[in-house]
C-alpha positions as CSV (number, residue, x, y, z in Angstrom):
1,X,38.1,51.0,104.9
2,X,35.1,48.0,105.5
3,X,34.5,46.3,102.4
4,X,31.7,43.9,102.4
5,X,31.2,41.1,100.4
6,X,28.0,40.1,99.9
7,X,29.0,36.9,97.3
8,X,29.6,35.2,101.0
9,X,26.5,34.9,101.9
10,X,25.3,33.6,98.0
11,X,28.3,31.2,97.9
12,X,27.1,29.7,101.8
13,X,23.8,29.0,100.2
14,X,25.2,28.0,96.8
15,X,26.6,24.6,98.4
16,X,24.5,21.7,97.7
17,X,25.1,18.2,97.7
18,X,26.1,16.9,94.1
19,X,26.1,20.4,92.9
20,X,29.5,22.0,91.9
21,X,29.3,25.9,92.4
22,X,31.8,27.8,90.4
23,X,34.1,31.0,91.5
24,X,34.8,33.2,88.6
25,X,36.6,36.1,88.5
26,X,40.0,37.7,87.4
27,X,42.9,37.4,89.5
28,X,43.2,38.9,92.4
29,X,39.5,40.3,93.0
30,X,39.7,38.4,96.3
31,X,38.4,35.0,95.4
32,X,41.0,33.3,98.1
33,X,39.7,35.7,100.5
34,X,36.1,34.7,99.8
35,X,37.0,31.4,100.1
36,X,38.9,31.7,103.7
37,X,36.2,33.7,105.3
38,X,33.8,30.5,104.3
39,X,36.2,28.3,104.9
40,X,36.7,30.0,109.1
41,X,32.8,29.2,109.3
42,X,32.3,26.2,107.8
43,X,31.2,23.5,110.6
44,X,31.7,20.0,108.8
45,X,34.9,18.5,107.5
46,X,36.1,19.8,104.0
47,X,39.3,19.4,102.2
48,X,41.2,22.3,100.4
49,X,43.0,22.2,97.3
50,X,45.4,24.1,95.1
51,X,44.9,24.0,91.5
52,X,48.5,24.8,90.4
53,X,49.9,22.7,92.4
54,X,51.7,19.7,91.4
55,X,50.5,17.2,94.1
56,X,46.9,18.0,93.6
57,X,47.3,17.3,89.6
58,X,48.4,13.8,91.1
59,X,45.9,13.2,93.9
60,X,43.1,13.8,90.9
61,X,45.3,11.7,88.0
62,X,43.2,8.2,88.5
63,X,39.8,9.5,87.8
64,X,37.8,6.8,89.3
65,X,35.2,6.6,91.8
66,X,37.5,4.2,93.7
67,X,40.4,6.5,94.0
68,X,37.9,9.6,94.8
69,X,35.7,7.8,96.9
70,X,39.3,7.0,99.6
71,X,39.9,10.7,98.8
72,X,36.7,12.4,99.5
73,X,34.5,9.9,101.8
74,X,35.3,11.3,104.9
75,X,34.4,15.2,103.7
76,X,31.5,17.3,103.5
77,X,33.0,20.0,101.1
78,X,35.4,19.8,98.5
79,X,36.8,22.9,97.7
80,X,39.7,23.9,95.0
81,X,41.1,27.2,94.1
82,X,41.9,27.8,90.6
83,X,40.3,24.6,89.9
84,X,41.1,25.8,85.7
85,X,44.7,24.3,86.0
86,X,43.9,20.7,86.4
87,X,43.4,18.5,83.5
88,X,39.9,17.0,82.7
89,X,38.9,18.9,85.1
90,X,35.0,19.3,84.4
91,X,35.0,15.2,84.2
92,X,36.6,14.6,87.3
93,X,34.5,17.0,88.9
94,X,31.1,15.1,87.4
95,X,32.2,12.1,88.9
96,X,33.1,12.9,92.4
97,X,29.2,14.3,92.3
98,X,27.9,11.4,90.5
99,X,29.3,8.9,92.9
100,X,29.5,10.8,96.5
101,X,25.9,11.7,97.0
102,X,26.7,14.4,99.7
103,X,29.7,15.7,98.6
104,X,29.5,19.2,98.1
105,X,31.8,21.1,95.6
106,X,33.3,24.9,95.5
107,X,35.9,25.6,92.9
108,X,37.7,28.9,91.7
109,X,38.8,30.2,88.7
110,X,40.6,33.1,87.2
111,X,39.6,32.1,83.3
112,X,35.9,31.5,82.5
113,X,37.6,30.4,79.1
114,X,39.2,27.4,80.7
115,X,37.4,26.9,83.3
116,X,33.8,26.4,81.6
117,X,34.8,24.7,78.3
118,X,36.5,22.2,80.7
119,X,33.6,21.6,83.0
120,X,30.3,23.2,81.0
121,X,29.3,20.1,79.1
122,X,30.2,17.2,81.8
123,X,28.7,19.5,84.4
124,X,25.2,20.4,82.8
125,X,22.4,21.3,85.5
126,X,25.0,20.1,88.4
127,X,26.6,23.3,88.5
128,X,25.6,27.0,90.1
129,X,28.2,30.0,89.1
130,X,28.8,33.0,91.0
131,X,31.3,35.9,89.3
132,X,32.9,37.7,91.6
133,X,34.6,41.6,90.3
134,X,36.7,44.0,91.3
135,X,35.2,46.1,94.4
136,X,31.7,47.6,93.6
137,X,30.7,51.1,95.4
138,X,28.2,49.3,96.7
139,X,30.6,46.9,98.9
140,X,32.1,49.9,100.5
141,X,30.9,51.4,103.4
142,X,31.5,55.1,102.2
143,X,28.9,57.8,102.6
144,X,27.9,60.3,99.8
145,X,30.6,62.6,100.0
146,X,33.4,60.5,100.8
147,X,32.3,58.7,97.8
148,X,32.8,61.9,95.4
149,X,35.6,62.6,96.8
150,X,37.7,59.3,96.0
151,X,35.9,59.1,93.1
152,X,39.3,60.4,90.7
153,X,40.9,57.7,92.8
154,X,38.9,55.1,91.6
155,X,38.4,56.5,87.4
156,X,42.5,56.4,88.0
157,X,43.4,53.4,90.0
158,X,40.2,51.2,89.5
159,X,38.9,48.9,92.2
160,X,41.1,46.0,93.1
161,X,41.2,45.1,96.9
162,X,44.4,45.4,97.5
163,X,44.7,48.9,96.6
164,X,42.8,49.8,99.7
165,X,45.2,49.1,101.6
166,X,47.8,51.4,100.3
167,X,48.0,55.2,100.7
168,X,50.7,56.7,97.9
169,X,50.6,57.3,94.1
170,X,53.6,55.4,93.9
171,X,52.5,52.4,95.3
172,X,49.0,51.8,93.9
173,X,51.4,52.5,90.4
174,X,53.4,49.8,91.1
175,X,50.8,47.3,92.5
176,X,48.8,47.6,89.0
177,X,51.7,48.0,86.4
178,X,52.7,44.5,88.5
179,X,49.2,42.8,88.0
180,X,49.6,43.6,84.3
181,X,52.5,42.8,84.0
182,X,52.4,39.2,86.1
183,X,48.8,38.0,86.5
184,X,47.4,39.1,83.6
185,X,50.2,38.3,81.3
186,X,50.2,34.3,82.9
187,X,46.3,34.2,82.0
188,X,47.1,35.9,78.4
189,X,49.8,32.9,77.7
190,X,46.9,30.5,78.7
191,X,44.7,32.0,75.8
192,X,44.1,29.3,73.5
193,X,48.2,28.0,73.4
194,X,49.2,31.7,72.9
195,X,53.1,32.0,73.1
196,X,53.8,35.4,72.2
197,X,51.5,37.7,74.5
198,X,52.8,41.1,73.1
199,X,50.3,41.2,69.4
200,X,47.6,40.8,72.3
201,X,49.3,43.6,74.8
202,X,49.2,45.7,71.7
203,X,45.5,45.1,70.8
204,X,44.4,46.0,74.5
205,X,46.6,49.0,74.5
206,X,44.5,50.4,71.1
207,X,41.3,49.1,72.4
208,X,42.3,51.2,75.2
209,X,41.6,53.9,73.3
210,X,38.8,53.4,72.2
211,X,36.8,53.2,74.7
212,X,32.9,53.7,74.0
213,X,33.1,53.5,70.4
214,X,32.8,50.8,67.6
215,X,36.2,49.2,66.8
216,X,36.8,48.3,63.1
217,X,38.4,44.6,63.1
218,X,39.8,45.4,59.6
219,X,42.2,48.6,61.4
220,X,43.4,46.8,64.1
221,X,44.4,43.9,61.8
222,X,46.0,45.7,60.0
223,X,47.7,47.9,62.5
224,X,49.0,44.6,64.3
225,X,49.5,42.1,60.9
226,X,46.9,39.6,61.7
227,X,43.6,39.0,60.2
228,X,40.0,40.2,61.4
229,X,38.9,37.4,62.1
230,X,42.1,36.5,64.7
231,X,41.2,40.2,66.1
232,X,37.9,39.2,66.6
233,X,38.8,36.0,68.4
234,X,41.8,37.5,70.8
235,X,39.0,40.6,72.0
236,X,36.7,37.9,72.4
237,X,39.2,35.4,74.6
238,X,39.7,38.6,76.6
239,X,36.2,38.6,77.7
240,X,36.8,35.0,79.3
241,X,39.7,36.1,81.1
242,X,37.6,39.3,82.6
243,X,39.9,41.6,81.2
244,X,37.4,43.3,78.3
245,X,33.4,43.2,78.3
246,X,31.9,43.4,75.2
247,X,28.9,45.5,74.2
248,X,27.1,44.6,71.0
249,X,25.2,46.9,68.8
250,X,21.3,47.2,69.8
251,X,18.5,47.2,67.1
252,X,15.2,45.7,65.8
253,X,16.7,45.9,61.6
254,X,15.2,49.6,61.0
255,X,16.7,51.0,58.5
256,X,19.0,53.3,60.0
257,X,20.1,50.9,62.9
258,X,23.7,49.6,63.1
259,X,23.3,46.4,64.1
260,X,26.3,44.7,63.9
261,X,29.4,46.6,65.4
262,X,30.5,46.2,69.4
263,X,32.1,48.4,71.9
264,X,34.9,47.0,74.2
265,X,35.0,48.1,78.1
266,X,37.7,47.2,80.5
267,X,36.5,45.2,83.5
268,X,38.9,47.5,85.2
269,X,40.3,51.3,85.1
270,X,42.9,50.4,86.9
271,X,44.1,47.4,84.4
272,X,43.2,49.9,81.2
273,X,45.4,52.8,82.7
274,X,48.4,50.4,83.6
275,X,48.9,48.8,80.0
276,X,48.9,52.1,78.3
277,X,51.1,53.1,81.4
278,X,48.9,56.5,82.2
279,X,48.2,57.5,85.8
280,X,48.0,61.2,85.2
281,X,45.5,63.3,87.7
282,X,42.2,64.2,85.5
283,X,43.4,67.5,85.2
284,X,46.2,67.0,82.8
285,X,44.0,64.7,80.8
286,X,42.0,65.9,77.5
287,X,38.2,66.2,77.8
288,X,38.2,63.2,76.0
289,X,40.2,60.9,77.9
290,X,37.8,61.9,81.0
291,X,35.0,60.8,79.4
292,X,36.4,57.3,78.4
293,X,37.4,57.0,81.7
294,X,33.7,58.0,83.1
295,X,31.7,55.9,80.8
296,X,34.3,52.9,81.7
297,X,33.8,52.8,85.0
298,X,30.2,54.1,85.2
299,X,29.6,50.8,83.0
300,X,31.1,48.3,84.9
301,X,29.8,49.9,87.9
302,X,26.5,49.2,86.8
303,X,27.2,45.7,85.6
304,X,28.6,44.9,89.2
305,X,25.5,46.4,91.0
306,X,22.8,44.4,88.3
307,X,25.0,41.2,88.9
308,X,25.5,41.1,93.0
309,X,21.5,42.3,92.7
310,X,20.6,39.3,90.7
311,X,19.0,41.4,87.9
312,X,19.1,39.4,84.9
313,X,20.2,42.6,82.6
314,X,21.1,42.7,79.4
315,X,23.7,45.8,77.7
316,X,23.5,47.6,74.5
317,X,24.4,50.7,72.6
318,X,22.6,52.4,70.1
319,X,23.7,54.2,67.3
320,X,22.5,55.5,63.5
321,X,24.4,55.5,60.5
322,X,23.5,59.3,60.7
323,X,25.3,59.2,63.8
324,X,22.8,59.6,66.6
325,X,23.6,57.4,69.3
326,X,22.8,56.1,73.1
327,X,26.0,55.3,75.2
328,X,23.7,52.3,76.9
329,X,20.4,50.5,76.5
330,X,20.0,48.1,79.2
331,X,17.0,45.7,78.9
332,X,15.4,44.2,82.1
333,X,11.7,42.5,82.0
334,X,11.4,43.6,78.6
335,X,11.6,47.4,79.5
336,X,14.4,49.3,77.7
337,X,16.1,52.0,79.8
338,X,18.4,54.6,78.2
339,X,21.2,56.2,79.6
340,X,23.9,58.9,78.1
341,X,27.0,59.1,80.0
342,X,29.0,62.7,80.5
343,X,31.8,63.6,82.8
344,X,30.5,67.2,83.3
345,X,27.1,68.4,84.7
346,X,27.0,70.9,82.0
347,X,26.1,69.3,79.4
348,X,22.5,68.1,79.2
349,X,21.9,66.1,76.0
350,X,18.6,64.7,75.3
351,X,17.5,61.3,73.9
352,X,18.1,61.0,70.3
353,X,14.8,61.8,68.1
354,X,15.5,58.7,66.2
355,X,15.8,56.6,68.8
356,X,12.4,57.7,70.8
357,X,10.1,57.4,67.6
358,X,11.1,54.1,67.5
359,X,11.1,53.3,71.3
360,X,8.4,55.6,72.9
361,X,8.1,53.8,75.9
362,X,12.3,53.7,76.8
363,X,13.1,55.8,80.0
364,X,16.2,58.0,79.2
365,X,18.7,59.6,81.7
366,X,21.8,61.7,81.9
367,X,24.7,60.0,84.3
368,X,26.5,63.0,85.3
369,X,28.9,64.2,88.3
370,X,25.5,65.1,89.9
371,X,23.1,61.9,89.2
372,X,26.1,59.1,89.3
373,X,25.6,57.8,92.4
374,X,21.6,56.5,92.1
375,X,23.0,55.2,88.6
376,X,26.1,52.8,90.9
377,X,24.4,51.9,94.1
């Protein structure tokens, strides 16, 4: 299966002289891939380094423009992978840019938590970010049908690279319970000085369940012993580690508007269906479960295509006290467009009454089995 990437091309033109471009995405989405097709391409001298490495901490200890000027005089490009692991990082990074005037800069990172509170306020208006997810339909060069037809595939195993390459149940099982259970894990310990990861492993697994509706802070506090407000935080940490995306309530205060609740999708199915360890076919799952996993991946779909098509996009749902509701609003230029997401063709809901009287000029559409694919690509 051809997958192309299309963040190549951005990050080529990204590179500017005393600009740092930033990598972000989970582990194993491909950044280091990324990275090495750019790297087989690049013309002029650059130097690579490893984040977690040891000698790299050292070779970047001395921050000043004496020791980095020996270092990095000789190179066009200066590029570190998982650039989040080394300390001070955002201030060493400001003056290798300050005082080389054309050294280019490419780092990656796994954590958008560490990563930007360590170089977002040194590194203001020097900096150009690119995110980088798991596979988007669009990257694949599938037709139509073939696209229905691994679509279970993908609501059940999600869309990390490496799962193209294998072919059995078994194995795609292994290779996410794995990812869970190493990568994600090592970024969950990272979390603000957490020590203990399984209160947070126990929080995703009941957000798991919950996906496309409002969570109550107060229930899963209480469920797991710690406060709201630590709930709120951990769910909101998870964000920076692209595990979760967040989706806040949408509403201009009339009366009947919830306007303060959010809804939590996984950045992956695959991630969500390992932690609660369920790879069952569709057709043992309750009607529910399919539609959790269909508006979870119909989501982040979207969010991929808006983001590699450099529509500035912004996500809501809508709902009434009286319990009408809009699975997404998406904002663009102002214009609101309304979408309700169902698994099944069958069902044909219409926009809420509410929500039309108060929106008249909002689009509305049904993403079904039939309509999907114009909604993703």
């Amino acid at each position: 299966m051809e997958i192309i990437r299309n963040q190549l091309t951005e990050l080529q033109n990204s590179l500017k002289a005393q600009k740092v471009t930033l990598l972000l995405g989970a582990r194993r989405v491909g950044k280091s891939m990324l990275i090495e097709s750019l790297l087989k391409t690049y013309s002029k001298p650059y130097l690579f380094l490893n984040g977690e490495d040891e000698d790299t901490h050292q070779l970047l200890a001395q921050r000043t423009v004496g020791n980095y000027t020996r270092l990095l005089k000789d190179y066009d490009l200066l590029v570190i992978d998982e650039a989040q692991n080394i300390p001070e990082i955002g201030k060493k990074l400001k003056l290798m840019i300050d005082s080389l005037k054309t050294l280019k800069i490419l780092v990656t990172g796994s954590s958008v938590f560490d990563l930007l509170n360590t170089t977002g306020e040194p590194l203001t208006g020097r900096s150009n970010t690119v995110f980088l997810y798991p596979i988007w339909q669009g990257e694949l060069n599938e037709n139509s049908l073939q696209i229905k037809q691994r679509l279970e595939d993908r609501l059940i195993f999600g869309s990390y690279p490496e799962l193209w390459h294998l072919n059995t149940y078994e194995e795609k099982k292994r290779y996410l319970t794995d990812l869970v259970n190493s990568y994600l894990l090592k970024d969950i310990l990272m979390l603000d000085g957490l020590r203990n990861a399984s209160i947070v492993f126990n929080l995703l697994k009941m957000i798991a369940y919950q996906i496309g509706k409002e969570v109550s802070y107060n229930e899963l506090g209480n469920a797991l012993g710690i406060s709201k407000n630590t709930v709120e935080k951990y769910l909101n940490l998870l964000t920076k580690v692209f595990v979760l995306h967040k989706v806040s309530a949408y509403s201009n205060n009339l009366r009947k508007e919830i306007s303060k609740s959010q809804r939590w999708y996984f950045v992956d199915n695959g991630i969500r269906n390992a932690l609660i360890g369920d790879f069952d076919n569709l057709a043992l799952r309750r009607d529910d479960e399919k539609g959790m996993l269909w508006e979870n991946y119909l989501f982040m779909e979207r969010l991929k295509r808006n983001s590699y098509l450099k529509q500035q996009t912004e996500y809501y749902f809508w709902r009434t006290y009286d319990q009408q509701e809009v699975d997404l609003v998406e904002i663009t230029n102002k214009k609101i467009n309304t979408f309700e997401f169902k698994y099944s063709s069958k069902k044909t809901p219409k926009q809420p009454v509410a929500f039309s009287k108060a929106y008249p000029d909002a689009t509305f559409e049904v993403i079904n089995d039939k309509t999907y694919l114009d909604f993703i690509l």
